[in-house]
C-alpha positions as CSV (number, residue, x, y, z in Angstrom):
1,X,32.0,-2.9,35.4
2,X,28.2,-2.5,35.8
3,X,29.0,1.6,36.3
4,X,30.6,1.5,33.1
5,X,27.5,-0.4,31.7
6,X,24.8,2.1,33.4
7,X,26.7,5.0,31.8
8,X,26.8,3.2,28.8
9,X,22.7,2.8,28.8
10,X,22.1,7.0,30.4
11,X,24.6,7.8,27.4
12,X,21.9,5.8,24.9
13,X,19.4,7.0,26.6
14,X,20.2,10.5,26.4
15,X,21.0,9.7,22.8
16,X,17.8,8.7,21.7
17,X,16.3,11.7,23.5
18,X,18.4,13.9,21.9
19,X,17.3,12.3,18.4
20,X,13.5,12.6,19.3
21,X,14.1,16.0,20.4
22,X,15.9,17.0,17.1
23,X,12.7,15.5,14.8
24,X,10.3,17.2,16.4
25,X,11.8,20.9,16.1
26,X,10.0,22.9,12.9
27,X,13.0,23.9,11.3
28,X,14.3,20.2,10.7
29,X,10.2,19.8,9.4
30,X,10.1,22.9,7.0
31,X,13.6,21.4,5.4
32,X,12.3,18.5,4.2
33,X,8.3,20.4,3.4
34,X,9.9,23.1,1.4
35,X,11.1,21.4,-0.7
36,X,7.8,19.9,-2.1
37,X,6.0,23.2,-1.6
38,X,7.8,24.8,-3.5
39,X,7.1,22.4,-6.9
40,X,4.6,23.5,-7.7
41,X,3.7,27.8,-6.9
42,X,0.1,29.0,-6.4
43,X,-0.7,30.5,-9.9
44,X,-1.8,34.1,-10.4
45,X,-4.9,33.7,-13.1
46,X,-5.2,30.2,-13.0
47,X,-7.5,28.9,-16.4
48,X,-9.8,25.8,-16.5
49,X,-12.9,24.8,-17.0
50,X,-13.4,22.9,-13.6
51,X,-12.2,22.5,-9.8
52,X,-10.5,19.2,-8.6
53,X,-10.5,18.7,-5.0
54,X,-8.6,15.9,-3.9
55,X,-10.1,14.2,-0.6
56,X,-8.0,14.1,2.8
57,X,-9.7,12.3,5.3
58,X,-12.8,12.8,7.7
59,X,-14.1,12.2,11.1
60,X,-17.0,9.9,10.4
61,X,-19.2,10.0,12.9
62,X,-18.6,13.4,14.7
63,X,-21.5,15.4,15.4
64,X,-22.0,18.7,12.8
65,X,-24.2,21.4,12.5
66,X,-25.9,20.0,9.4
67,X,-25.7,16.3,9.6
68,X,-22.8,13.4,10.7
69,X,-19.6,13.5,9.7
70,X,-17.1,16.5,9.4
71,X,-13.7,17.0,7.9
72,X,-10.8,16.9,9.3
73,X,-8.6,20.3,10.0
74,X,-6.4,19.8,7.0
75,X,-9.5,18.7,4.4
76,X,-11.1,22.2,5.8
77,X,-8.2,24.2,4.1
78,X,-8.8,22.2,0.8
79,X,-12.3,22.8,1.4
80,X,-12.3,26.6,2.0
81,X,-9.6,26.9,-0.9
82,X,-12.4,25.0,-3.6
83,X,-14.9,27.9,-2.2
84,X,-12.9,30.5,-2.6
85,X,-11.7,29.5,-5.9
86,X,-15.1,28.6,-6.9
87,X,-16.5,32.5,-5.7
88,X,-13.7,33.9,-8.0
89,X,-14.0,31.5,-11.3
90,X,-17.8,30.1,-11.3
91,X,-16.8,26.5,-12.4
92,X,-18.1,23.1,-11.6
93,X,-16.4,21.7,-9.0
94,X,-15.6,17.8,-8.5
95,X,-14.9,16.1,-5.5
96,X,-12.9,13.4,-5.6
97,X,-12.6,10.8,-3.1
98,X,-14.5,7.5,-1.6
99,X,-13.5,5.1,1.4
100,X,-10.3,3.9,2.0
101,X,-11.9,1.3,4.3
102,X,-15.2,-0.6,4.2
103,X,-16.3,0.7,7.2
104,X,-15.7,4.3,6.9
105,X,-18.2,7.3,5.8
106,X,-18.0,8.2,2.2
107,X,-15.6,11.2,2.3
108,X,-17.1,13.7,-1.5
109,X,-20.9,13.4,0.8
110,X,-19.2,15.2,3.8
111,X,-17.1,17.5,1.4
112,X,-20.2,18.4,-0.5
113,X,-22.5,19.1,2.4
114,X,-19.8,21.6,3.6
115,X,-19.4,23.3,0.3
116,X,-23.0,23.7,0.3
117,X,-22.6,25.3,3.5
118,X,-20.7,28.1,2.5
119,X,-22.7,28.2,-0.7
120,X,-22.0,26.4,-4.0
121,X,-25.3,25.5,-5.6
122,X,-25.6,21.6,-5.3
123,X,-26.0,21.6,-8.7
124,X,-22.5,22.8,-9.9
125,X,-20.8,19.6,-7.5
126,X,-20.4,16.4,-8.6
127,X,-19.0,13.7,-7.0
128,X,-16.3,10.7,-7.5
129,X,-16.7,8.4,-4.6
130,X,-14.7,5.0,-5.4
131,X,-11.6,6.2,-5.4
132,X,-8.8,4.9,-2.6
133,X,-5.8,6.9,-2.9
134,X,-4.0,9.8,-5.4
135,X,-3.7,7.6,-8.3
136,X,-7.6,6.2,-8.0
137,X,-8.5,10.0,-7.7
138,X,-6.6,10.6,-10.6
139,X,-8.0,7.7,-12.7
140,X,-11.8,7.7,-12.2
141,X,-11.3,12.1,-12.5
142,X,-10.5,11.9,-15.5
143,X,-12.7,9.6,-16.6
144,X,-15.3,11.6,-15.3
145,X,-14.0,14.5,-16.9
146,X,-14.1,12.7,-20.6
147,X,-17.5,11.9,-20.0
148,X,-18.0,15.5,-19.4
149,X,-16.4,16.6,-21.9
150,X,-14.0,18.7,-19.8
151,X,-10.6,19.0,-20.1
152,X,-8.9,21.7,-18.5
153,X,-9.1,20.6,-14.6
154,X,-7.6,22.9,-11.9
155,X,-6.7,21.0,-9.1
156,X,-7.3,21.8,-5.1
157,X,-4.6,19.7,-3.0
158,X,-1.9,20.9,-0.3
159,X,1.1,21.9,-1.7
160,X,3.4,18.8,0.3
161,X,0.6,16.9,-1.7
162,X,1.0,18.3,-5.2
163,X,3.5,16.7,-6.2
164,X,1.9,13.3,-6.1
165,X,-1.2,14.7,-7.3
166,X,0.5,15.9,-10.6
167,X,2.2,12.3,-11.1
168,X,-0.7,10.8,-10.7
169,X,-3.1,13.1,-13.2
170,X,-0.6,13.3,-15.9
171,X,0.3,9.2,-15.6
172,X,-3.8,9.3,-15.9
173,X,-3.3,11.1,-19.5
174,X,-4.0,14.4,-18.3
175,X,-2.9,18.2,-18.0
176,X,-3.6,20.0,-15.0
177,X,-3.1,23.6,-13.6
178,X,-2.0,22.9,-9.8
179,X,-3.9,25.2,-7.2
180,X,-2.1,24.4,-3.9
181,X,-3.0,25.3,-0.1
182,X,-2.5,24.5,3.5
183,X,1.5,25.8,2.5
184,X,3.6,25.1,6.4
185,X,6.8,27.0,4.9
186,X,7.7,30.0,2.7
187,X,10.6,32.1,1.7
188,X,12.5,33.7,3.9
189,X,10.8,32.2,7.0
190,X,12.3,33.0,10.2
191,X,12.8,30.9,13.4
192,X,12.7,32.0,17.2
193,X,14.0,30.1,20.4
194,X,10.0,28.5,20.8
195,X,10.5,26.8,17.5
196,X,13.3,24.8,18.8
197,X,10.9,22.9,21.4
198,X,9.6,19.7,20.4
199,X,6.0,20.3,18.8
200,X,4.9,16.9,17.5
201,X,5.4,15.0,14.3
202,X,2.7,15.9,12.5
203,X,4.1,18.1,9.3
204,X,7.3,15.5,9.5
205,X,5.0,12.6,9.2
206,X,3.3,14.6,6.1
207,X,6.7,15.2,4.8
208,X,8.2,11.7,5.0
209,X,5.0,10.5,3.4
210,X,5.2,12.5,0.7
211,X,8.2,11.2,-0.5
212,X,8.3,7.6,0.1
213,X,4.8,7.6,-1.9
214,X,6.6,9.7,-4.7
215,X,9.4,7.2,-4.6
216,X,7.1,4.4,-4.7
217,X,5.1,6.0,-7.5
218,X,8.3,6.2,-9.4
219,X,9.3,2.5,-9.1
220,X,6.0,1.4,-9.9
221,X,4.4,3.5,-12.4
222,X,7.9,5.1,-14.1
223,X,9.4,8.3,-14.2
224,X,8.3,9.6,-17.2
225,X,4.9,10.5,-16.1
226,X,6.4,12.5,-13.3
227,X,8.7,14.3,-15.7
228,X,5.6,15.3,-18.1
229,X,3.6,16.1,-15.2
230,X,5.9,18.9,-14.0
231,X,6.9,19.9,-17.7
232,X,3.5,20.3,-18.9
233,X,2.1,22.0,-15.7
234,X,4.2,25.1,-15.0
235,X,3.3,27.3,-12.7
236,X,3.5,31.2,-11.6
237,X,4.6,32.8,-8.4
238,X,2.2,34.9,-6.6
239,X,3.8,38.7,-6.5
């Protein structure tokens, strides 16, 4: 009786190892990534008449070559995608994003310092620094873009994020051109023995974050604004 009850526990055991082994594989990842990567296509001549970058998050108080604070890996690839954007097009650039907490570093001061860094004039960045989440990025944007009198915004955010980003600007009452980065999967992507090791949780965390905030965008705010969103904001494949 208590063998039968010790195999019983190894056979859980081995179970639940087997489960966490399976989750952390990239291929079971890159299933669920692709398929909000692939929305929304990085456009070949995007047109607008000003850069969107969505915050991510920072590491307040880390030490940085030109002051405190510095961005964390996945903001760098928005950030290097505004600069390079911004190099090609030569439009104001806005960076969206405050505090999520009250005792964290403003995130657009850390963003801005950077892009200054790699050289965008101070002058052509403005900031929006109250904003929480996507939908709070969204709202005071555009608001800030009406008051500029701008209405064609491009808009810098990974592709698992653009989804959400579009909802959120179109339930906001505007039209965007989606510029997405930081892409984990892409067609025809192949898989080797390596990839079937456990390598963390990270892009399966993004993923399943992704889509329980798009399912709870849809039960709160409605699904029409994620239908005009991805009707009015089509996008082109990159040849």
């Amino acid at each position: 009786m208590i063998y039968k009850k010790r195999q019983a526990c190894g056979v859980g055991i081995l179970a639940m190892a087997a489960f966490m082994w399976c989750l952390g594989v990239t291929p079971l990842a890159d299933r669920l990534l692709i398929g909000l990567e692939n929305v929304y296509p990085l456009p070949i001549n995007p047109q607008g008449d000003v850069i969107v970058m969505l915050g991510g998050s920072v590491y307040g108080g880390a030490t940085d070559m030109t002051g405190e604070g510095a961005p964390t890996p996945g903001s760098c690839e928005r950030i290097l995608t505004t600069a390079r954007l911004y190099r090609k097009m030569k439009l104001p650039v806005i960076l969206t994003g405050g505090r999520v907490l009250v005792h964290q570093p403003l995130m657009g001061t850390i963003y801005k310092r950077m892009l200054v860094d790699l050289g965008i004039p101070e002058n052509d960045i403005l900031l929006e620094m109250r904003s929480r989440d996507t939908i709070e990025n969204a709202r005071y944007t555009v608001a800030l873009c009406q008051r500029r009198k701008l209405k064609r915004p491009i808009i810098v955010t990974h592709a698992a994020h653009m989804p959400r980003a579009v909802f959120s600007f179109a339930h906001a009452g505007m039209t965007v051109t989606p510029f997405p980065c930081g892409f984990r999967t892409w067609p025809g992507k192949t898989y080797h023995w390596p990839d079937l090791m456990p390598r963390g949780y990270d892009n399966l965390g993004v993923a399943l974050h992704e889509y329980l905030g798009l399912y709870y965008y849809e039960w709160v705010i409605g699904r029409h604004a994620m239908i005009k969103g991805a009707q009015e904001s089509p996008g082109q494949n990159m040849s």
